[in-house]
C-alpha positions as CSV (number, residue, x, y, z in Angstrom):
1,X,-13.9,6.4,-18.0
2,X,-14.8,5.7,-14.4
3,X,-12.7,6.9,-11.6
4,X,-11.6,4.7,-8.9
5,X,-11.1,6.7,-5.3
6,X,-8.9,5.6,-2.7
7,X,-10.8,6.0,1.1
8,X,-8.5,7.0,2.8
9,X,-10.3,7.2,5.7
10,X,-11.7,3.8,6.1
11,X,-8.1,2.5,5.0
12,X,-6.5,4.6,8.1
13,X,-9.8,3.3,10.7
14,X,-8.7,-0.1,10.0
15,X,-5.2,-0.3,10.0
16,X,-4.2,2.1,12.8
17,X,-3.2,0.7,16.0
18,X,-5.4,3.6,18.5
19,X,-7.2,6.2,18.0
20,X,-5.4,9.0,16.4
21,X,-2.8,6.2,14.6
22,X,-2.5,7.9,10.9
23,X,1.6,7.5,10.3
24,X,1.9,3.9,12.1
25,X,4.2,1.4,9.2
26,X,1.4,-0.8,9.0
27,X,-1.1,2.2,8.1
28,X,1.6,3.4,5.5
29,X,1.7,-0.4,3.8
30,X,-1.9,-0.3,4.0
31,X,-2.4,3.1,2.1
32,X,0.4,2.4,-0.7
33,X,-0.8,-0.8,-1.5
34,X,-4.1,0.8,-2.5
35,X,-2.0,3.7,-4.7
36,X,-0.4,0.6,-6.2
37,X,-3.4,-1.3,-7.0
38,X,-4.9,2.0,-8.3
39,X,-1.8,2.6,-10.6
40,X,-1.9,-1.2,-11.8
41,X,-5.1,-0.5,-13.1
42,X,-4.7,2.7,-14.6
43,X,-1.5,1.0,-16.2
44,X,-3.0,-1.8,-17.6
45,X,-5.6,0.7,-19.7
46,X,-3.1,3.3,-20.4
47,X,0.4,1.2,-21.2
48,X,2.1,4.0,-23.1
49,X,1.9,6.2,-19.3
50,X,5.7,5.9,-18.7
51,X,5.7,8.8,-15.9
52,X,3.0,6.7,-14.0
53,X,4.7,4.1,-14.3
54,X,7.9,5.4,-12.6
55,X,5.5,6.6,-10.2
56,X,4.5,3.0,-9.5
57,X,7.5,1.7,-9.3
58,X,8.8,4.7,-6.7
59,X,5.9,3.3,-4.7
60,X,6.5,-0.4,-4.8
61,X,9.7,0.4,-3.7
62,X,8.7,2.4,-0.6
63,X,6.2,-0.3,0.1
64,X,9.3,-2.7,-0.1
65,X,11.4,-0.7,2.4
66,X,8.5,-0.7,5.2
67,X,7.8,-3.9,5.2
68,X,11.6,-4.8,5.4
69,X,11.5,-2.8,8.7
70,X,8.1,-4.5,9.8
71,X,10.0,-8.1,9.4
72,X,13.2,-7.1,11.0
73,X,11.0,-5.1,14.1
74,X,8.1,-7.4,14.2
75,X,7.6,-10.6,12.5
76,X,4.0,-11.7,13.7
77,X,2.8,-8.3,12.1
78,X,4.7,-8.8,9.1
79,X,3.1,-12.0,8.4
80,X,-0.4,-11.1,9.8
81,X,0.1,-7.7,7.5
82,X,0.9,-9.6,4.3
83,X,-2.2,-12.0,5.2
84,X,-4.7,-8.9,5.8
85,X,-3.2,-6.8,2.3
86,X,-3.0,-10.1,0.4
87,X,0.2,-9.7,-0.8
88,X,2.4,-12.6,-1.1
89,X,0.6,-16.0,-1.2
């Protein structure tokens, strides 16, 4: 079984706007996008795991509702976000 971790760190150094940016909407996307991918995997090993995946879904959500407020505040970023996470194609 091998373990996928999550840097934060290096997720938060290239998403953040300045220097001490850790709670920024884009930094948020950035960071639930790689629970997401995380759970996707576990998820497609482990299908019977209904409690992750209500988790996941909790987080798509989430996910859904901040970039909803990144389109509406900021449309360049929106795009230029969904470009960088490769979300939508």
């Amino acid at each position: 079984m091998t373990a996928v971790t999550i840097n934060k760190a290096e997720i938060i150094k290239d998403f953040q706007r300045e220097g001490k940016d850790t709670g920024s909407s884009e930094v948020q996307i950035a960071l639930l996008t790689a629970r997401i991918k995380h759970l996707t995997q576990h998820l497609s090993t482990h299908a019977k795991d209904k409690h992750s995946r209500r988790g996941l879904i909790h987080l798509v959500n989430q996910r859904r509702k901040l970039l909803t407020y990144i389109k509406k505040v900021n449309p360049a970023k929106y795009l230029e976000l969904l470009k960088r996470l490769e979300l939508r194609k």
